[in-house]
Backbone as CSV, one residue per row, in Angstrom:
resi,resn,N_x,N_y,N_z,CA_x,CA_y,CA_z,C_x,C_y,C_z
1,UNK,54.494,-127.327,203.758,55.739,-127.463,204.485,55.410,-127.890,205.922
2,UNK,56.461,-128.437,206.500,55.938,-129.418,207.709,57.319,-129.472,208.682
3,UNK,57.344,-129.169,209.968,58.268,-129.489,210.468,58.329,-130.579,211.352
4,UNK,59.611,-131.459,211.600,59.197,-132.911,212.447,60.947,-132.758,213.441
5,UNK,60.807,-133.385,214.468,61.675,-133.920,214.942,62.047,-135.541,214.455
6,UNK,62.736,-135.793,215.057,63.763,-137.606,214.408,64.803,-137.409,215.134
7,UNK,64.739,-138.754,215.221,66.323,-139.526,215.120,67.724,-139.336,214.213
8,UNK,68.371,-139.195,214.686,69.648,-139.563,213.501,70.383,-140.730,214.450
9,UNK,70.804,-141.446,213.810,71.918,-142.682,214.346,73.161,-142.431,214.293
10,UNK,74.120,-142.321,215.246,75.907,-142.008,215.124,76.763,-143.202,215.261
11,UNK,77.751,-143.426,214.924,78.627,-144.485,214.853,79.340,-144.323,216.307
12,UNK,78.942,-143.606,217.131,79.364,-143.752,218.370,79.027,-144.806,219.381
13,UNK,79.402,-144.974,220.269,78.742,-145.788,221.434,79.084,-145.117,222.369
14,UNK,77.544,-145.220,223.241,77.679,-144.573,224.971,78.367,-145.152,225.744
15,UNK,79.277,-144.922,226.642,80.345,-145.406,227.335,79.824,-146.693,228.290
16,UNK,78.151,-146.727,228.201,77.761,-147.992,229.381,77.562,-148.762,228.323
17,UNK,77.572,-148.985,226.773,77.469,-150.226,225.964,78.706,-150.427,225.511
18,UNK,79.753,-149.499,225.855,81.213,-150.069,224.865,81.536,-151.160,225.109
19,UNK,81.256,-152.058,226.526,82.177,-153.364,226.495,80.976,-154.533,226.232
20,UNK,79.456,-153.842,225.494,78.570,-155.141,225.009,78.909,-155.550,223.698
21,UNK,78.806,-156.917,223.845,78.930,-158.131,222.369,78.639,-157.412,221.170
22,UNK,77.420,-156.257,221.506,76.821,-155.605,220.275,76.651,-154.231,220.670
23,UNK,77.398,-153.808,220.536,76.783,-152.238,221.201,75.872,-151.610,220.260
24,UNK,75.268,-150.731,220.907,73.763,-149.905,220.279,74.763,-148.432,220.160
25,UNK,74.446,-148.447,218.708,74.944,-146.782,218.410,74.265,-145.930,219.142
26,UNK,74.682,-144.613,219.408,74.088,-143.644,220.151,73.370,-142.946,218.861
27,UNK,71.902,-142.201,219.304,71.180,-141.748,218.442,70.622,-140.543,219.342
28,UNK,70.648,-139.340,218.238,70.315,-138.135,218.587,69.417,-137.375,217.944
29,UNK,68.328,-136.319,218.373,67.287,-135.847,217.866,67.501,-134.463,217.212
30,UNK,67.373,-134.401,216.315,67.461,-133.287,215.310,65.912,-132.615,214.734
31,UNK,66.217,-131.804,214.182,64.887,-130.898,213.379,64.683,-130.877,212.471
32,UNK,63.972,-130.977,211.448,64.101,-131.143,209.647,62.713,-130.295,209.495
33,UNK,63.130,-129.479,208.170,61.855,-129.041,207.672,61.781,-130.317,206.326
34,UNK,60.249,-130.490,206.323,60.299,-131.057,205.009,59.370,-129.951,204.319
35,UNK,59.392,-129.855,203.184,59.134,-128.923,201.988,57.574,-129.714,201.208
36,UNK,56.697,-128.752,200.921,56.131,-129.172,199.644,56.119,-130.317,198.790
37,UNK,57.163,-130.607,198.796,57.422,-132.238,197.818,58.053,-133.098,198.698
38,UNK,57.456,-132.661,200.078,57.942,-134.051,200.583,59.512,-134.019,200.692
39,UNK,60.413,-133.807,200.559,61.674,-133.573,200.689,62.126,-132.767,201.790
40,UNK,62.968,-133.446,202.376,63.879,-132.601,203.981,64.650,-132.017,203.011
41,UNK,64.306,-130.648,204.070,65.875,-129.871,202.843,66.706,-130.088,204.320
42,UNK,68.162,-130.429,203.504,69.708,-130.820,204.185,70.355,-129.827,205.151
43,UNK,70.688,-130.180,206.300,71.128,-129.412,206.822,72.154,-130.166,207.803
44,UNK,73.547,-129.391,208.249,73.858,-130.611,209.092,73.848,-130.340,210.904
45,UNK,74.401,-131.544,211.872,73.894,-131.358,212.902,74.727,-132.412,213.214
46,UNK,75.357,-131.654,214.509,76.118,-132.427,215.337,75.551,-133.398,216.878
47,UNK,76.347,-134.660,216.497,76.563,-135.844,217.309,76.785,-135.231,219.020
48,UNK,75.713,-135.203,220.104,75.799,-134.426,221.457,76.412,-135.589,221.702
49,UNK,77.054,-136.347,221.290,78.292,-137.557,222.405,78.821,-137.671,221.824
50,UNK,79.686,-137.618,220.454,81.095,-137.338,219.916,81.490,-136.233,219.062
51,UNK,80.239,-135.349,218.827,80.337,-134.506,218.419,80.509,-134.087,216.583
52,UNK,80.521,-135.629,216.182,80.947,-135.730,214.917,79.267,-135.181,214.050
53,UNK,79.985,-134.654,213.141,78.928,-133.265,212.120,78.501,-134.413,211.046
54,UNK,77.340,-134.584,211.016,76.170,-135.205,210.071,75.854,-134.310,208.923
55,UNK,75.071,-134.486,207.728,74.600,-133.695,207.185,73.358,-135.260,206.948
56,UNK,72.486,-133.900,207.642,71.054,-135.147,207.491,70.304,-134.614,206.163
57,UNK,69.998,-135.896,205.537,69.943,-135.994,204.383,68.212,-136.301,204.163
58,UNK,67.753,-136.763,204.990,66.340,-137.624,204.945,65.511,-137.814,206.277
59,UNK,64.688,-138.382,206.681,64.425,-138.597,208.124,64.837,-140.062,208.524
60,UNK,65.809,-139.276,209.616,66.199,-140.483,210.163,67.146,-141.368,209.361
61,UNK,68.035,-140.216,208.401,68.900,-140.702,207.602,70.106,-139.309,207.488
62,UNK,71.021,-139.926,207.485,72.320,-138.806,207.887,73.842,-139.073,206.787
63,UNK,74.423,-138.307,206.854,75.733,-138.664,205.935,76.503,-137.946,207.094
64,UNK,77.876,-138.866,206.855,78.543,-138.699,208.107,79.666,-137.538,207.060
65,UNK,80.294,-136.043,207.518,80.720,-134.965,207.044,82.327,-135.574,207.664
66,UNK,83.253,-134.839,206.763,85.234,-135.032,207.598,85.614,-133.631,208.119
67,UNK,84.285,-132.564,208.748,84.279,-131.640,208.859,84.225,-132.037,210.558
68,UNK,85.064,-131.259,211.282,85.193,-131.629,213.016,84.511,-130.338,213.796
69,UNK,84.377,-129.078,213.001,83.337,-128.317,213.490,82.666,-127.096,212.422
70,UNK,81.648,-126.789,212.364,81.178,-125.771,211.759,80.466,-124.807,212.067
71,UNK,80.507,-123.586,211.713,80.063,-122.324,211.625,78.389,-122.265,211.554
72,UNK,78.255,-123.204,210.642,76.508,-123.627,210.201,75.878,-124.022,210.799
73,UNK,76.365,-124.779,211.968,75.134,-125.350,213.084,74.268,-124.519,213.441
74,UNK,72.650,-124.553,213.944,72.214,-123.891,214.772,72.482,-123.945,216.077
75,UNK,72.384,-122.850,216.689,72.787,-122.806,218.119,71.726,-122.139,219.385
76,UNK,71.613,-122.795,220.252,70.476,-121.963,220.891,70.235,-120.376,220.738
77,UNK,71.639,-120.104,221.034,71.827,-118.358,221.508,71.778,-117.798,220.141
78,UNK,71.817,-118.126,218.607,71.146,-117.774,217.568,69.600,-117.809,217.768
79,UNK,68.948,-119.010,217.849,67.679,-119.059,218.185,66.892,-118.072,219.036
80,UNK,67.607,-117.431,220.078,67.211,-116.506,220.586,66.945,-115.320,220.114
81,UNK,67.511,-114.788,219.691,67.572,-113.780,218.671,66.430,-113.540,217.737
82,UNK,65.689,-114.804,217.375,64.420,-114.529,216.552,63.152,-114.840,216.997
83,UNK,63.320,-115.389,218.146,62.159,-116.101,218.747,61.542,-114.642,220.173
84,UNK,60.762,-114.686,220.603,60.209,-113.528,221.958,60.548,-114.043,222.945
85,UNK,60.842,-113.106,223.811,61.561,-112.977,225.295,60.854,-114.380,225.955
86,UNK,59.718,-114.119,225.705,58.308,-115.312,226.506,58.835,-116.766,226.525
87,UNK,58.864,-117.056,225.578,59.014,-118.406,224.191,60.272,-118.556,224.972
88,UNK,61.209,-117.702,224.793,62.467,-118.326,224.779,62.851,-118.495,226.374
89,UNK,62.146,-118.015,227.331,61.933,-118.267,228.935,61.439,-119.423,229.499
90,UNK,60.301,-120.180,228.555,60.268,-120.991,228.681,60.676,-122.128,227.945
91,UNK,61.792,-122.269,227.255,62.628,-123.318,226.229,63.711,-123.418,227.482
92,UNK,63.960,-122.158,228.383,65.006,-122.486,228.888,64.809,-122.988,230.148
93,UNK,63.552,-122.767,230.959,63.080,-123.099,232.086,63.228,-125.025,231.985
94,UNK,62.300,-125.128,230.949,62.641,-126.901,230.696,63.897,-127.228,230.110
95,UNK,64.940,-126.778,229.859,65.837,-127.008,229.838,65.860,-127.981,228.518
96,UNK,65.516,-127.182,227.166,64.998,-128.162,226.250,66.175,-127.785,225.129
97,UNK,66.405,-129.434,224.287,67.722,-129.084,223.794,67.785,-129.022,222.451
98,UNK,68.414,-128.271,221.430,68.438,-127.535,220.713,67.392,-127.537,219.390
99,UNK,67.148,-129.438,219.263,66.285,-129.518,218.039,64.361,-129.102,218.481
100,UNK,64.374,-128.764,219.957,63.067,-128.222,220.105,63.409,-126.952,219.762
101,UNK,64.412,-126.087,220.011,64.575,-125.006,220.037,64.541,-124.417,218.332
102,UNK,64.968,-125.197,217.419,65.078,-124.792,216.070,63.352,-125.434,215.916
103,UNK,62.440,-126.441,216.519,61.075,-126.579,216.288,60.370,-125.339,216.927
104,UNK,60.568,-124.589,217.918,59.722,-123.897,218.506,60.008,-122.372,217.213
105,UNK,61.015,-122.212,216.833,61.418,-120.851,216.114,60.961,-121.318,214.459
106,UNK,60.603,-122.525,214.467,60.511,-122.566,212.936,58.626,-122.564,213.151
107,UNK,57.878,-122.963,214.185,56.579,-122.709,214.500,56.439,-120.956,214.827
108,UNK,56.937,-120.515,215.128,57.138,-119.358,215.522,57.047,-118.231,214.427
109,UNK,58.139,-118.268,213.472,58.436,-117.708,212.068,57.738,-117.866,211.260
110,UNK,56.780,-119.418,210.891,55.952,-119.640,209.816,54.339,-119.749,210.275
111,UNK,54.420,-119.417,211.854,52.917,-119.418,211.999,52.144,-120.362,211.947
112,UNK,52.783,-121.790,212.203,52.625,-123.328,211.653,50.805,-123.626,212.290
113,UNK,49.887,-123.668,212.246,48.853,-123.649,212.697,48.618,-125.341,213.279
114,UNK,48.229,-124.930,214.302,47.918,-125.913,215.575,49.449,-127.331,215.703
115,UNK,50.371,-126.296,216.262,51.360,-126.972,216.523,51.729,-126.995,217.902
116,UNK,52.255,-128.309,218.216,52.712,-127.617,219.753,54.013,-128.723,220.099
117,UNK,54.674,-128.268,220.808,55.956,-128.939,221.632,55.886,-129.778,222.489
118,UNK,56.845,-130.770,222.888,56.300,-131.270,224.016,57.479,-131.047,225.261
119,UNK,57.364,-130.414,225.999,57.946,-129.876,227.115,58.579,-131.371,228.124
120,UNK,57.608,-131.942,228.638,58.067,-132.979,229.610,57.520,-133.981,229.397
121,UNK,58.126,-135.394,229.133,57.163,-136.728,229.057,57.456,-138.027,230.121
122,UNK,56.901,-138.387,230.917,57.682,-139.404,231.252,56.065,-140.556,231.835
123,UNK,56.983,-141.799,231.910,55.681,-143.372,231.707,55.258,-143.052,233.061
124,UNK,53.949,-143.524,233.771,53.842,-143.994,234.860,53.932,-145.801,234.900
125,UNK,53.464,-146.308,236.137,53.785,-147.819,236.599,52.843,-148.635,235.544
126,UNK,51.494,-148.056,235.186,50.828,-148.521,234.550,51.014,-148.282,233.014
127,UNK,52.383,-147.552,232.652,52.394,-147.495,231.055,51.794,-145.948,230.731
128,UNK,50.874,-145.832,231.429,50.792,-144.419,230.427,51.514,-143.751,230.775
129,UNK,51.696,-142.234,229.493,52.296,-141.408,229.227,51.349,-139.974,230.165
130,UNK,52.676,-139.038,230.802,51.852,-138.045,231.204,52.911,-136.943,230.778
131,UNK,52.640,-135.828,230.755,53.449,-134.486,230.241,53.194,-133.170,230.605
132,UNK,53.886,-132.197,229.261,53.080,-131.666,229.373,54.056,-130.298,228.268
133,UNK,52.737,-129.930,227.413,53.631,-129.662,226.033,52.843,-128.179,226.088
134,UNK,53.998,-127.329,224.914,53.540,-125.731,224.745,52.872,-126.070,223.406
135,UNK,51.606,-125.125,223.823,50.889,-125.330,222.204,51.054,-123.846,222.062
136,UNK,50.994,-123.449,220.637,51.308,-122.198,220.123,49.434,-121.344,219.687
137,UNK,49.258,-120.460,220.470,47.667,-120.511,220.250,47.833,-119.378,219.242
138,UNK,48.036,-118.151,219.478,48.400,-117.178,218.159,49.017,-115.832,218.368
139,UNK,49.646,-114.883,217.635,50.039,-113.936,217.958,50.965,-114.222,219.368
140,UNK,52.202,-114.530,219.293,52.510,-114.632,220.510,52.088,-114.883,221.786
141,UNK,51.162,-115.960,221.739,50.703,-116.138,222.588,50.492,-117.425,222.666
142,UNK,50.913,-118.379,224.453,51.601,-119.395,223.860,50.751,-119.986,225.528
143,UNK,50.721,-121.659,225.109,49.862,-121.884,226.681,50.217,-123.430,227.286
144,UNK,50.452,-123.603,228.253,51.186,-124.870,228.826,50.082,-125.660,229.131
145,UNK,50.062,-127.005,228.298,48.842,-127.596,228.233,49.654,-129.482,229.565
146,UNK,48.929,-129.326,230.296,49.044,-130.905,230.944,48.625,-132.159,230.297
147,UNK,49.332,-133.142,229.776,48.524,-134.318,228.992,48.799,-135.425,230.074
């Protein structure tokens, strides 16, 4: 079993492409476990710019629901609840949004060995990437690595 972040694609558009020739759907990052056989098990997850409820089906593949809100979403302040005081101090310090938060509790719960998050990323002038991500070392015990 394996957990990944992705994409999902929404039939929305961000308010700075609505008046382009072609607008670019808005796309949002979700959490999927995939299973043993390779299979995401389904879960659904709402659109953070129209809000409209997906049931993601695959990676990076979604079915659009006629459901306008549900009970089933994960929600941070659930997430809290299972994850340690520590963990969840720093999900909130970076201000990280919900599909890390269902990655950090599903590393958390299954003990996922040598996994880690990535907290902050951004390019410099020359292209590279600098950061800087939580790796999960063991037993609650968790360490902010600089890349």
């Amino acid at each position: 079993m394996q957990g990944v972040k992705h994409l999902i694609q929404c039939h929305c558009v961000l308010p700075q492409f609505k008046n382009h020739e072609n607008p670019t759907f808005h796309k949002f990052v979700v959490f999927s476990v995939i299973d043993d056989s390779d299979t995401v098990q389904p879960k659904l997850a709402q659109c953070n710019n129209c809000g409209v409820i997906h049931k993601v089906v695959d990676i990076c593949k979604s079915e659009l629901t006629t459901k306008e809100e549900s009970r089933s979403l994960s929600s941070i302040d659930d997430i809290k609840f299972s994850i340690p005081k520590e963990l969840s101090s720093i999900l909130e310090s970076y201000q990280c949004d919900t599909a890390t938060w269902e990655y950090a509790e599903w590393v958390y719960l299954t003990k996922a060995p040598d996994q880690y998050l990535i907290l902050t990323k951004e390019e410099d002038d020359e292209g590279e990437l600098h950061g800087k991500r939580l790796l999960f070392v063991e037993n609650d015990r968790y360490r902010i690595e600089v890349f």
